[in-house]
KOLLUM-576186 format. One record per residue: x, y, z of N, C-alpha, C, O, CB in turn; chain. Coordinates in steps of 0.1 Angstrom, whole numbers, plus 5000, padded with zeros to 4 digits. Glycine has a CB too. Example, Ala and Ser with C-alpha at 12.3 -4.5 7.8 and 13.67 -1.06 7.14 Angstrom:
2
<<5132,4943,5078>,<5123,4955,5078>,<5132,4967,5078>,<5142,4967,5085>,<5113,4955,5090>,A>
<<5128,4978,5071>,<5137,4989,5071>,<5129,5000,5079>,<5134,5011,5080>,<5141,4994,5057>,A>
# end
This chain:
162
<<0986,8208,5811>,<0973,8203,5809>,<0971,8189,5816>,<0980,8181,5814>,<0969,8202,5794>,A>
<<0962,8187,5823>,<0958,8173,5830>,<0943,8171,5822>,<0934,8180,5822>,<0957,8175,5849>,A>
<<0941,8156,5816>,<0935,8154,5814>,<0927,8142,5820>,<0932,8131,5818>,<0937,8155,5806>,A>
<<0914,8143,5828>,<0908,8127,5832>,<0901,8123,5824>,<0894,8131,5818>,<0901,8125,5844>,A>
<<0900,8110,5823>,<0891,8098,5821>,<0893,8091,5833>,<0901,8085,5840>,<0894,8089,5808>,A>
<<0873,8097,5832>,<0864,8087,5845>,<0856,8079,5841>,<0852,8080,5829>,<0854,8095,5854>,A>
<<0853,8069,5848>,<0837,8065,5844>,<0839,8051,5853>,<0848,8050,5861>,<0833,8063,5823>,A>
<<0829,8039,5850>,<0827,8028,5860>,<0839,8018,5849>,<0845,8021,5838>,<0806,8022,5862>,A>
<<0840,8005,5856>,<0845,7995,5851>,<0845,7995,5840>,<0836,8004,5836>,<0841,7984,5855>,A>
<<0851,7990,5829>,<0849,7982,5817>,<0839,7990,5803>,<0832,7986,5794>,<0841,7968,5824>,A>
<<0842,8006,5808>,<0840,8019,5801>,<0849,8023,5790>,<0846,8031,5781>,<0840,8028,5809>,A>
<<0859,8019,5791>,<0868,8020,5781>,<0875,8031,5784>,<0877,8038,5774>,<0863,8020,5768>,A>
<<0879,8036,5795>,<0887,8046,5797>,<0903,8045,5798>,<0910,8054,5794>,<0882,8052,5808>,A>
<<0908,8034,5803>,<0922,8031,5800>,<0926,8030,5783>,<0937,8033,5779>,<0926,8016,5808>,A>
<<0919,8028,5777>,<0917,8021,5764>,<0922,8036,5754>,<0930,8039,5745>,<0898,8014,5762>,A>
<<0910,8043,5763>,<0909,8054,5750>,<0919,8067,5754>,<0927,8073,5747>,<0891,8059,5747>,A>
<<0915,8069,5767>,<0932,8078,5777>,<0942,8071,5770>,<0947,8080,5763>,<0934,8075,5800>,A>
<<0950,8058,5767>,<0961,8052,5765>,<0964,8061,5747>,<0973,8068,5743>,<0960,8032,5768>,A>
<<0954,8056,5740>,<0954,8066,5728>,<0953,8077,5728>,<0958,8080,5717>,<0949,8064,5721>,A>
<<0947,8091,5735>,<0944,8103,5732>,<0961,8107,5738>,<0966,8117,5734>,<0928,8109,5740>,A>
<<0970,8097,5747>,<0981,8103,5753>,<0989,8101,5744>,<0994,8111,5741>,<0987,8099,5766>,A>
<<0993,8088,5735>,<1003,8089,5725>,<0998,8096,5717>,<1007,8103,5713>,<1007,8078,5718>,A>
<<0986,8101,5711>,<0985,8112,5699>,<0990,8128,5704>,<0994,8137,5697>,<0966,8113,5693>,A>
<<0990,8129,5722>,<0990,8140,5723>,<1008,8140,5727>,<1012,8151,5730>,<0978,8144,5732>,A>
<<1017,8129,5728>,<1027,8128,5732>,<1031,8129,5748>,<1043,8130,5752>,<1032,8133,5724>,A>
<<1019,8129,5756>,<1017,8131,5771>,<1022,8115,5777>,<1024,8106,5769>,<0999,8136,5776>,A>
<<1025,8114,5791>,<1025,8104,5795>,<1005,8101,5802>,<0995,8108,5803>,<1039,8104,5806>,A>
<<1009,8085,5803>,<0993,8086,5810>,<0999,8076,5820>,<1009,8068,5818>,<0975,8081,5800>,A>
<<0989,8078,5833>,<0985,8069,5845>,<0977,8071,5846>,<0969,8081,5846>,<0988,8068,5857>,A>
<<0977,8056,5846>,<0963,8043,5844>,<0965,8042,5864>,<0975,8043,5871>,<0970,8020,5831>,A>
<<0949,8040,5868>,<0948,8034,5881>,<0950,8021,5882>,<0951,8017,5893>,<0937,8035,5886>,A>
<<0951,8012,5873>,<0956,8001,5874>,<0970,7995,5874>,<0973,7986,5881>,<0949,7997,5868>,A>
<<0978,8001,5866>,<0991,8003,5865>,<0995,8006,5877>,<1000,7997,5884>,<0995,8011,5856>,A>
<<0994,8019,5880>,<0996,8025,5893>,<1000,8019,5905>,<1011,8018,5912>,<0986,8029,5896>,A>
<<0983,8012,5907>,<0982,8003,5920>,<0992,7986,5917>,<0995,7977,5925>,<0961,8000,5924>,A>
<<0994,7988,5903>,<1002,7974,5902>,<1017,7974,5908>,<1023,7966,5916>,<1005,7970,5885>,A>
<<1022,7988,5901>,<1036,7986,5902>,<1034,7991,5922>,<1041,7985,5930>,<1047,7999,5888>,A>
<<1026,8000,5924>,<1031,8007,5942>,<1028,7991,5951>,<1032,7989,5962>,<1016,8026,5950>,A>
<<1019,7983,5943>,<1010,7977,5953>,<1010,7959,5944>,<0999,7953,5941>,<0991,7988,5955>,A>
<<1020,7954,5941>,<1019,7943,5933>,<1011,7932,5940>,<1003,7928,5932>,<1032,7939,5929>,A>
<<1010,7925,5951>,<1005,7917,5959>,<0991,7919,5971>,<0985,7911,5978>,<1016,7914,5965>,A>
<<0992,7933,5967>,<0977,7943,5976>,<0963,7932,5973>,<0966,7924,5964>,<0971,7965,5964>,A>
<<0955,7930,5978>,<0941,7929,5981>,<0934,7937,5971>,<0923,7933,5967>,<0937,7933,5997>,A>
<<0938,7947,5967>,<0926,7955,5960>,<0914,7962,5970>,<0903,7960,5968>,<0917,7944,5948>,A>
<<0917,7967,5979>,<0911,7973,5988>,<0906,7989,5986>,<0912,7997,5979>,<0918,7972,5998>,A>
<<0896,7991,5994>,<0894,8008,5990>,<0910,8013,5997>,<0915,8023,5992>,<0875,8018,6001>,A>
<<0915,8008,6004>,<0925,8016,6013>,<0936,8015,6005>,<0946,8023,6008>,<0928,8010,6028>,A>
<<0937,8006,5995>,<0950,8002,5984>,<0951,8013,5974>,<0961,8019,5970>,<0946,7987,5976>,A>
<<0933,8016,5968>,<0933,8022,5956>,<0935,8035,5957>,<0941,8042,5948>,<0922,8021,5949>,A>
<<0929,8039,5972>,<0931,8052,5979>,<0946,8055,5976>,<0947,8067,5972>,<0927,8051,5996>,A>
<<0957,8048,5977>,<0971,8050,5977>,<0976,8051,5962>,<0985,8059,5959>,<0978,8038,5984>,A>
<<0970,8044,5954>,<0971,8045,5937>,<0965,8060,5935>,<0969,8066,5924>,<0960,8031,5927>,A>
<<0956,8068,5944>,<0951,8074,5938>,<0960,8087,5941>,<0963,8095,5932>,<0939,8073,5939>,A>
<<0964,8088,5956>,<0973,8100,5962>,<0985,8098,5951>,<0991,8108,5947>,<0978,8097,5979>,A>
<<0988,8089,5947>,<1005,8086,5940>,<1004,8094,5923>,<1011,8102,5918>,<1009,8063,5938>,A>
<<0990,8087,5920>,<0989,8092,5907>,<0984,8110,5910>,<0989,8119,5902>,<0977,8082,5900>,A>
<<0979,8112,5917>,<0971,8129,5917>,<0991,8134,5922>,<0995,8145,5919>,<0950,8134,5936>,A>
<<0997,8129,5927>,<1011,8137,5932>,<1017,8135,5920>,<1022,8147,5917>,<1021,8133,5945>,A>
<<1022,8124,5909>,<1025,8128,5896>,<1023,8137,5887>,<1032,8143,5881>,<1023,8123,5892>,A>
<<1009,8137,5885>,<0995,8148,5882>,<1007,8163,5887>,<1014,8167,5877>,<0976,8145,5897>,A>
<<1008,8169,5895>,<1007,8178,5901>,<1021,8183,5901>,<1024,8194,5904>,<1001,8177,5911>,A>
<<1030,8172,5898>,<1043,8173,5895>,<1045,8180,5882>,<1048,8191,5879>,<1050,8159,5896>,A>
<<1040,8170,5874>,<1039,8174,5862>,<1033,8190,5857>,<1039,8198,5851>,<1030,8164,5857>,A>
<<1024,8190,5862>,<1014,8199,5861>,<1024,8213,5868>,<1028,8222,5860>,<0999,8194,5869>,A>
<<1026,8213,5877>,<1038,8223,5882>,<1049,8225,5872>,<1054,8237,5871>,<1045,8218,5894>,A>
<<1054,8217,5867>,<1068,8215,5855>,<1062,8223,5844>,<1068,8232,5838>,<1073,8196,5848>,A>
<<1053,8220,5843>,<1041,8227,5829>,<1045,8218,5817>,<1050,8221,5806>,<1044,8247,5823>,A>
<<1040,8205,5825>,<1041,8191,5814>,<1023,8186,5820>,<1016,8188,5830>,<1058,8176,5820>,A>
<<1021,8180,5807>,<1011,8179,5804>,<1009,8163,5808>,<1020,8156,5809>,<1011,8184,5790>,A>
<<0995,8154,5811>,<0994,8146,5816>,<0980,8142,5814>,<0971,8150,5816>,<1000,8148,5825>,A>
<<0977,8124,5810>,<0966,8121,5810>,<0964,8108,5821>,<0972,8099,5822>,<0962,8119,5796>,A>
<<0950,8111,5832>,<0948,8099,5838>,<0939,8094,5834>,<0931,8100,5826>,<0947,8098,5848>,A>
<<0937,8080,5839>,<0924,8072,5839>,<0923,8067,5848>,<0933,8061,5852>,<0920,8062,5831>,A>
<<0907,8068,5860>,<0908,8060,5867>,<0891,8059,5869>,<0884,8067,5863>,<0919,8063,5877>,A>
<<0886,8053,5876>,<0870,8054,5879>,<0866,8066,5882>,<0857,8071,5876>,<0866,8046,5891>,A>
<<0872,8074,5895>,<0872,8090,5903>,<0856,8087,5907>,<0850,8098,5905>,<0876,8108,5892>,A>
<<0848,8076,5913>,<0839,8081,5916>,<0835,8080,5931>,<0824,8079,5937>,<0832,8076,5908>,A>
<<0844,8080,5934>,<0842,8086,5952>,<0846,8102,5949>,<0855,8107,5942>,<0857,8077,5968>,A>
<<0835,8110,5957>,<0841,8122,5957>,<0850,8127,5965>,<0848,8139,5966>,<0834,8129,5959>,A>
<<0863,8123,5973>,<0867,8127,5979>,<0885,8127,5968>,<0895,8134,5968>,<0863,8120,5991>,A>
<<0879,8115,5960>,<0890,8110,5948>,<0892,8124,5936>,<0902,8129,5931>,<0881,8094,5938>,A>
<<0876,8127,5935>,<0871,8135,5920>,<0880,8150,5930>,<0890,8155,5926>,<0846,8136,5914>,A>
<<0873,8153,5941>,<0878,8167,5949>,<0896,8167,5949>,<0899,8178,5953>,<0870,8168,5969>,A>
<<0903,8162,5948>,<0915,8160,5952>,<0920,8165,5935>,<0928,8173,5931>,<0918,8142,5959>,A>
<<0916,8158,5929>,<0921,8161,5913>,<0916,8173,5908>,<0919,8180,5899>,<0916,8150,5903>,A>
<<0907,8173,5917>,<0899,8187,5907>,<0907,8202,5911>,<0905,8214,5906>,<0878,8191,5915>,A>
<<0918,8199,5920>,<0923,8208,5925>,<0935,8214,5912>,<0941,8225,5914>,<0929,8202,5938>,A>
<<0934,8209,5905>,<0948,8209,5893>,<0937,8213,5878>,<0941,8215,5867>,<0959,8187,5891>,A>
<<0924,8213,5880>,<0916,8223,5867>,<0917,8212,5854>,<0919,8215,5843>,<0926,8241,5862>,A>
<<0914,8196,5861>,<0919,8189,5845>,<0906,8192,5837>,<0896,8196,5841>,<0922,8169,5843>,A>
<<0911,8189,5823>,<0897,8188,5817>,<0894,8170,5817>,<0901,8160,5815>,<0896,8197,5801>,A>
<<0879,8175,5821>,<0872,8157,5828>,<0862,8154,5815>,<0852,8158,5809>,<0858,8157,5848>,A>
<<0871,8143,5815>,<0862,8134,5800>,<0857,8120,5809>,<0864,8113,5816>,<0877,8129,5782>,A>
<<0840,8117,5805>,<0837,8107,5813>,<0830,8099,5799>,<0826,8104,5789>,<0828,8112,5828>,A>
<<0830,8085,5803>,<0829,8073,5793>,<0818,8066,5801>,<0821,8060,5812>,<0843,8064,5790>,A>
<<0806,8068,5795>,<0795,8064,5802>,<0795,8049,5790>,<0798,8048,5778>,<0780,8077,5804>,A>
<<0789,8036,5802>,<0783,8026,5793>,<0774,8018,5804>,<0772,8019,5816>,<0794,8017,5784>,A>
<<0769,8009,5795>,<0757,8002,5800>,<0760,7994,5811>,<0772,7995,5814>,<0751,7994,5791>,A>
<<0753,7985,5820>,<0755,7976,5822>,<0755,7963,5816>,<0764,7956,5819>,<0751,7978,5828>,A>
<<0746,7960,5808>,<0751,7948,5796>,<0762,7946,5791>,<0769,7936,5793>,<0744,7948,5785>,A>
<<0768,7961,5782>,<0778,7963,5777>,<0791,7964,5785>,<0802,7961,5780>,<0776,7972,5770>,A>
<<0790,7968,5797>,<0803,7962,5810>,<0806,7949,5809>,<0817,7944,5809>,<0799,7961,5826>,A>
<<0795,7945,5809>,<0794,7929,5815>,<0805,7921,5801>,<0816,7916,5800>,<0772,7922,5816>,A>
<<0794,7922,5794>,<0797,7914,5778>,<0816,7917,5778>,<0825,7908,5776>,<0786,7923,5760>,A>
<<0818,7929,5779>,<0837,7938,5781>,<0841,7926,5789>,<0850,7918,5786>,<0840,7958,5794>,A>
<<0833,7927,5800>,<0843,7923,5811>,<0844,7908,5810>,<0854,7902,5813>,<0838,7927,5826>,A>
<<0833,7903,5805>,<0839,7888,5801>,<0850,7883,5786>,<0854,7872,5784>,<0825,7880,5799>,A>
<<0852,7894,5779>,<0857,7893,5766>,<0871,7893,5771>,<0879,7884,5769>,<0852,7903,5754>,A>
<<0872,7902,5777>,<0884,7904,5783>,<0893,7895,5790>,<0905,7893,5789>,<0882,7914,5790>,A>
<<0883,7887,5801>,<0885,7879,5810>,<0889,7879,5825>,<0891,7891,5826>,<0892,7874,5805>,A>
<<0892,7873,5838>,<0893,7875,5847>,<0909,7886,5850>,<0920,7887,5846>,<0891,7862,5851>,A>
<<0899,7894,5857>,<0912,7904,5863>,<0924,7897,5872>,<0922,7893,5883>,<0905,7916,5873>,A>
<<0936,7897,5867>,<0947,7892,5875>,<0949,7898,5890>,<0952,7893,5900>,<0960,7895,5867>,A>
<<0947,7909,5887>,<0944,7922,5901>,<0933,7923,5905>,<0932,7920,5917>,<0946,7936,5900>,A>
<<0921,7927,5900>,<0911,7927,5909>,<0905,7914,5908>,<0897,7912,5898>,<0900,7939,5907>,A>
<<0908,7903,5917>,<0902,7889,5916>,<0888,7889,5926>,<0884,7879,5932>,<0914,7876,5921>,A>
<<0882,7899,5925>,<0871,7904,5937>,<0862,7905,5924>,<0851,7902,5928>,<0874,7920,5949>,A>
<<0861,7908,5908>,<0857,7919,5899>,<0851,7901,5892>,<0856,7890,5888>,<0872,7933,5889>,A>
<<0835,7910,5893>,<0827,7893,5888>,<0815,7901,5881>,<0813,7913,5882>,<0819,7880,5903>,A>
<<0806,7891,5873>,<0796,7898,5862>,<0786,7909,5871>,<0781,7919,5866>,<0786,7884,5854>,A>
<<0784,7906,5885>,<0774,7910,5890>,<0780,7923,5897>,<0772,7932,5899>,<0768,7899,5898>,A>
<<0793,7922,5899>,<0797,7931,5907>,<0797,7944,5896>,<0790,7953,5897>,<0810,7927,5914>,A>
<<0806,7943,5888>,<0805,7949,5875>,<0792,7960,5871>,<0792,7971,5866>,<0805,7937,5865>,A>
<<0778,7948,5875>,<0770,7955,5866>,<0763,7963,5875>,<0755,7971,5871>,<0761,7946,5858>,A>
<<0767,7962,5892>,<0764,7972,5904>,<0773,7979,5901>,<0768,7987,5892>,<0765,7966,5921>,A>
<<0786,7983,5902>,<0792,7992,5898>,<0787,8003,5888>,<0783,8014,5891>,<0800,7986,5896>,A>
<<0787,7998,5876>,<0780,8001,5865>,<0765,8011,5868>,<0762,8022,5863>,<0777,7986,5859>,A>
<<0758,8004,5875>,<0743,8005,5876>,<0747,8015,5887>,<0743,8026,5882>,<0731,7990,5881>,A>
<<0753,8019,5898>,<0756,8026,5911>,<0765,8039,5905>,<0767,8049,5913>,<0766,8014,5922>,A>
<<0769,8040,5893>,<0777,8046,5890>,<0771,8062,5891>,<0760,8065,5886>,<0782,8040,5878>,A>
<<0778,8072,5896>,<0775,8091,5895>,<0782,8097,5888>,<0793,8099,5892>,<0777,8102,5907>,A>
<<0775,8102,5873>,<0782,8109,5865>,<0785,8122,5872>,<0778,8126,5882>,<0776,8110,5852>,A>
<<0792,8128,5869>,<0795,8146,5874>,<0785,8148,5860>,<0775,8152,5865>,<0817,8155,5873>,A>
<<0785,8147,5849>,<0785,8154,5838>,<0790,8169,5839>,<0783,8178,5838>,<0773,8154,5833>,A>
<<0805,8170,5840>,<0816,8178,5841>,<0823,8177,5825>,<0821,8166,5821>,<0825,8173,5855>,A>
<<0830,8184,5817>,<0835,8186,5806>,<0829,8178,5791>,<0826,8186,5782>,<0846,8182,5809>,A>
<<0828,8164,5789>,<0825,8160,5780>,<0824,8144,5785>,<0832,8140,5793>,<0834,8165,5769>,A>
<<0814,8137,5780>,<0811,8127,5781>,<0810,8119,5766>,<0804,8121,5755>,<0802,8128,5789>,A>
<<0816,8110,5770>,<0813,8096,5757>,<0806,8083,5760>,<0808,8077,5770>,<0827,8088,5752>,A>
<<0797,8081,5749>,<0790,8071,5755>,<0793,8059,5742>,<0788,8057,5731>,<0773,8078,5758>,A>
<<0806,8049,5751>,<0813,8045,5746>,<0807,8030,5741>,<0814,8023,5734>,<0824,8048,5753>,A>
<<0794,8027,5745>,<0788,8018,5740>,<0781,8021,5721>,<0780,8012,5713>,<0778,8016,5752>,A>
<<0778,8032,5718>,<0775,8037,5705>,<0786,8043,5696>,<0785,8043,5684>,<0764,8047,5707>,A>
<<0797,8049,5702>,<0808,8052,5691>,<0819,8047,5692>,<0822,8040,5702>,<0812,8064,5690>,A>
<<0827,8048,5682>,<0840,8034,5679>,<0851,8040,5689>,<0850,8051,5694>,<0849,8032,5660>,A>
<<0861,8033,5691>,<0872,8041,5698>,<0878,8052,5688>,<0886,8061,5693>,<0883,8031,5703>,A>
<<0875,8051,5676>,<0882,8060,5673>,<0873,8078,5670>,<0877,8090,5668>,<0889,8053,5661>,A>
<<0859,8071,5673>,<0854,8087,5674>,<0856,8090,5689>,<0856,8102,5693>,<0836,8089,5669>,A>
<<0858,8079,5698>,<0857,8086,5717>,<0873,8093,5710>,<0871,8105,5709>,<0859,8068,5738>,A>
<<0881,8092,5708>,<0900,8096,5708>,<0895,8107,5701>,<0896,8117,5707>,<0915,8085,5699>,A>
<<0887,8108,5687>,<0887,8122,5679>,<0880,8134,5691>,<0884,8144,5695>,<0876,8119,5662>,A>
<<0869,8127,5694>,<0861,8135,5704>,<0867,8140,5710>,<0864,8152,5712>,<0853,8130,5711>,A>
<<0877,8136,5717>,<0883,8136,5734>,<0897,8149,5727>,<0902,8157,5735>,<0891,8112,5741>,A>
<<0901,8146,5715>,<0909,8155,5707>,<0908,8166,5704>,<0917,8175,5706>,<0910,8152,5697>,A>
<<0890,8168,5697>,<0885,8182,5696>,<0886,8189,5711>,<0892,8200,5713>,<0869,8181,5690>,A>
<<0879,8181,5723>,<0879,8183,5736>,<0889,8194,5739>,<0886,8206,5742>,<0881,8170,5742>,A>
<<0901,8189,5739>,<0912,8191,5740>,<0915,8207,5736>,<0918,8218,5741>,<0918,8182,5731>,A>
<<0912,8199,5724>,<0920,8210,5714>,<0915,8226,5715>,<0922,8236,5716>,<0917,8206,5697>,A>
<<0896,8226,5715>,<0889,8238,5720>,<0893,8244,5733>,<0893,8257,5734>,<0876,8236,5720>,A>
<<0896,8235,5745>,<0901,8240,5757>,<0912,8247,5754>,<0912,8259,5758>,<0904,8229,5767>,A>
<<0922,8243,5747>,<0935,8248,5748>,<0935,8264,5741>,<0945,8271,5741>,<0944,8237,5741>,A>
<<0921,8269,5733>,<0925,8281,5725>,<0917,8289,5730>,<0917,8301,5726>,<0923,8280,5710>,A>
# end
């Protein structure tokens, strides 16, 4: 089983992928992790993430061949990113939120060590620019707690699998 979490910046998808993988005892990759450990000193470039993304979808697929189970997170909203993954049948969980509510995240949080490009305005273009698929199940992670997106994302799961 491959599970994604998509959605724009500061959606809460590492957050809530990092919990739905320990409840499910899966490993997860994070696009950020990823591009840390392959790419520690990178720019943060489309041509960088592009490489976080081949590395993580060939884990994906490793796994997924083994008939081990696996959760990502990453934005996936270039389609060339979403078409590449889609090749492995995950089920796609997407975490829609506002632009205010990016913003307000993204400053609580504080400046990104890695993406030092990632500012209120950019965030809220991202955000605002963002293309849902509305593919599998979406959370709209500004109105429910993390722990109903993890229950949600659980049931998700769980109905796929029977």
């Amino acid at each position: 089983m491959v599970i994604v979490f998509a959605g724009p910046p500061c959606a809460g998808k590492s957050t809530i992928a990092a919990e739905v993988a320990r409840k499910l005892g899966l490993p997860h990759l994070s696009m950020d992790d990823t591009r840390r450990r392959l790419l520690p000193d990178a720019a943060h470039t489309r041509a960088d993430r592009a490489v976080a993304y081949r590395a993580m979808f060939f884990a994906a697929e490793l796994l997924h061949q083994a008939g081990a189970g696996v959760v990502l997170d990453a934005p996936y909203g270039h389609p060339e990113d979403r078409d590449a993954i889609r090749a492995l049948n995950p089920l796609w969980i997407e975490c829609r939120v506002g632009p205010d509510t990016a913003v307000r995240r993204f400053r609580e949080r504080g400046p990104d060590p890695i993406r030092l490009d990632l500012t209120d305005d950019l965030v809220r273009t991202m955000v605002t620019d963002y293309r849902y698929t509305g593919w599998g199940l979406t959370l709209d992670t500004e109105t429910l707690s993390l722990e109903e997106c993890v229950a949600r994302s659980l049931l998700f799961v769980d109905r796929d699998r029977l």
